[in-house]
Every structure is written in structure tokens, then in C-alpha cells.
N, C-alpha and C positions, 0 to 999 in steps of 0.2 A: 503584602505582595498580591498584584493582580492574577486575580488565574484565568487561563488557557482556556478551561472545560467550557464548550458551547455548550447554551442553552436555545434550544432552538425556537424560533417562535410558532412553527407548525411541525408534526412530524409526518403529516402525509401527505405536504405537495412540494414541491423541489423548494430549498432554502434559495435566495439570493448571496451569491457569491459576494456583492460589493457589500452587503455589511457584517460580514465576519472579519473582515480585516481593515486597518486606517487606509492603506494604501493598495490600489487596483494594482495588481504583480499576476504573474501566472501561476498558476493554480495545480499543484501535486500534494497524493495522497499514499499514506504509507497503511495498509490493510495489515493489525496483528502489530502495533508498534513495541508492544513489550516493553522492554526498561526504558524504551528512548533514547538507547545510542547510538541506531543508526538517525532518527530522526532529528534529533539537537544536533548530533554534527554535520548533516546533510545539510541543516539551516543555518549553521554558522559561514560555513562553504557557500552558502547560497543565499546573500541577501537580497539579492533581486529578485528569489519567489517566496508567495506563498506557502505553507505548507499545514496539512489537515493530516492527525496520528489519529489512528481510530483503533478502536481496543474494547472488547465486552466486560474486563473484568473492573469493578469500581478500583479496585487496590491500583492497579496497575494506571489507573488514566492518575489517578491522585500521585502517584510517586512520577509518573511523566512530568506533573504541570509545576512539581516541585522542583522539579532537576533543570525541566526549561527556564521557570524563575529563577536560580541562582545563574543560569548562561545567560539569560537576561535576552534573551531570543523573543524578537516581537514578535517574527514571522511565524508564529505558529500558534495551533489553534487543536484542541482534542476533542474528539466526541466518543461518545460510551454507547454503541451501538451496535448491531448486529451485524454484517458487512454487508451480506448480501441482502436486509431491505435496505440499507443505506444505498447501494449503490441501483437498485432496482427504481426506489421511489423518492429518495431526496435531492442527489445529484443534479444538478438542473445538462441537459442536454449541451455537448459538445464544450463541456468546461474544464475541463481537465488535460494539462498538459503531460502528465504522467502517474501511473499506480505504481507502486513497488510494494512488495509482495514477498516478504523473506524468510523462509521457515516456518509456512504456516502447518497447522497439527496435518502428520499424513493421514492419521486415522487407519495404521497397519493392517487391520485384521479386516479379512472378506468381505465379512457381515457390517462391517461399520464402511467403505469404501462410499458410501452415497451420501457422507457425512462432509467430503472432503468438497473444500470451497470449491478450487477450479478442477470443473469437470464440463461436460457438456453441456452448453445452455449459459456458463460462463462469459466467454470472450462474447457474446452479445450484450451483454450488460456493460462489458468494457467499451466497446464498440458504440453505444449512447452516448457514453457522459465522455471519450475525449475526441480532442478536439483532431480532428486530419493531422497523421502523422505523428500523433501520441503514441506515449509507449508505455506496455507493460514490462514494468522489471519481476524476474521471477528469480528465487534462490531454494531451493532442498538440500537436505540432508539426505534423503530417502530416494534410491533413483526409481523404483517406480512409479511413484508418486512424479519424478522429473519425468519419465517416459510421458504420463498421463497428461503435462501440461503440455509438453510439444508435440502431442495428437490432436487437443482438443484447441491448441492456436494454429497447426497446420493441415488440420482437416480442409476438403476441397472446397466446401461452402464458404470458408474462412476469410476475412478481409484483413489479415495481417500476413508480415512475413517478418520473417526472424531478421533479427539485428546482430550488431555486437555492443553486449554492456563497456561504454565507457570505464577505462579504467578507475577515475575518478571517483565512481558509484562502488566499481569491485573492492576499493580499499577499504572504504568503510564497512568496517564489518560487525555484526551484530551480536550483543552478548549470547546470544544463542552457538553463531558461527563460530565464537574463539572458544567456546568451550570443547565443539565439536571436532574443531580442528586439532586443541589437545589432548584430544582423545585418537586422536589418528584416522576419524571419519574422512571420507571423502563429499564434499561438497560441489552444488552444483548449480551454476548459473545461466539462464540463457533471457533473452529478451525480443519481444516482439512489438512491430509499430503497425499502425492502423495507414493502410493504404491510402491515398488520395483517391 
């Protein structure tokens, strides 16, 4: 079985998007993919894009590339990297049609809060790599952690404005979110698009 896991041919100047995949499609990335179920179902829903799971931990990109092998999903493609230089220095500018972003760690406690991905200085990175009128999808468990994402995408310097997540995207839900939801958490989603 062929696998998924890019290997990149540089990792410090933006990749070319036309040869990670056979066929030129639009191009969405899912930050923190985990098991891959929201990713292999978003790609089965979606043959007509691209799609790029990114994940730091090796176990986890290896059991993604597995589960997308047996869906037999072309469209997708994994990389095992840290998200914020991936999206700082490899992303090549304005190619990106969408990030989703679904329960990433809140990093609860005071002292660890500068750990957490989207914070300020954020949504400028996103703001690079998509293309006018891209969008971030956002989901938590943890509402201040939600508070801190719809501060730092509605801050007044901000080139986004909040959206509504298609329901299509809210269905699918992530082995993270069914768990949560059996537990009786409250979950939270909201989404923002890059101005014209």
C-alpha cells in the first residue's frame, strides 16, 4: 500500500503544491489531524479537493496513512511537523483554500497559556497561506480557549470576519468531539474568512 506521509524535498522554503498531488484541486489543511476521522471523511465528501492532515506525533501520522489506505482516499496527503513552522515557512503564499482546526490542546493552566497555537500573531500566518476569502474552521471543548480564538480573529487590526460553519463540516465529527459530547461537554464552533 502506498502511503500518504510526505516527504518533502526542502523544509525551509515553501513546498510546490503541484507535486504533492496527481491532480491540481484546491488545496485544505486540517492542523492536529488525530485518528483521521474527521479528515478521511471530509475527503471522501470531497473529491474534488485536495487535502493535507498534519500531526507531530509519528504513531499518529502512521495510523492516519493506514486508515486512509484501506478508504483508499487519493486525496490526501500527511506531514509530521510542527504546525506553526509549517505554516510560517513551508506553505507557499495565498494557497490555501481552507485550515480546520478542531480541538487543538487548550494548554489549561496560566503558566502554559503561551503554548497554545492560536493566540496573537496567529491569524497572520493564516492570513499568508489562504487564498481571499479562505477560511479558518475552529472547534473547542474548552470555552476560554474559544473566547481567545474569537479575540485574536476579531481584533480590530484583523482581516477576517466570522462566518457560519456549513453544516456539512459541523457533522463531521471528530474522535475527540464524540467522546466529549458523551461525556456531556459542551462543544464549540465558530469560523472566520479572510476578507477580500
Amino acid at each position: 500500500m502506498e502511503s500518504r506521509i510526505l516527504q518533502l524535498s526542502s523544509y525551509l522554503y515553501p513546498f510546490k503544491t503541484e507535486e504533492l498531488f496527481s491532480k491540481s484541486l484546491p488545496l485544505e489543511i486540517e492542523i492536529g489531524c488525530g485518528n483521521g476521522s474527521f479528515l478521511i471523511n471530509y475527503a471522501q465528501k470531497h473529491p474534488d479537493l485536495n487535502l493535507i492532515g498534519v500531526e507531530r506525533l509519528l504513531g499518529r501520522v502512521r495510523k492516519v496513512d493506514r486508515k486512509a489506505g484501506r478508504a483508499e482516499s487519493t486525496n490526501i496527503r500527511l506531514l509530521r511537523l510542527d504546525a506553526y513552522y509549517l505554516l510560517k515557512y513551508l506553505i507557499p503564499d495565498e494557497s490555501i483554500q481552507a485550515i480546520h482546526i478542531y480541538f487543538p490542546d487548550p494548554w489549561p493552566k496560566r503558566k502554559h497559556l503561551k503554548k497554545r497555537l492560536i493566540q496573537e500573531g496567529f491569524p497572520l500566518l493564516c492570513t499568508r497561506i489562504l487564498e481571499t476569502g479562505g477560511t479558518v474552521h475552529l472547534r473547542t471543548d474548552h470555552e476560554h480557549y474559544f473566547r481567545q480564538m474569537e479575540e485574536v480573529f476579531t481584533s480590530e487590526n484583523s482581516i477576517f470576519v466570522r462566518t457560519d460553519t456549513p453544516k456539512a463540516i459541523l457533522e463531521l465529527e471528530t474522535e475527540f468531539e464524540v467522546g466529549f459530547k458523551r461525556q456531556g461537554c459542551t462543544t464549540y464552533a465558530t469560523a472566520f474568512q479572510k476578507k477580500d
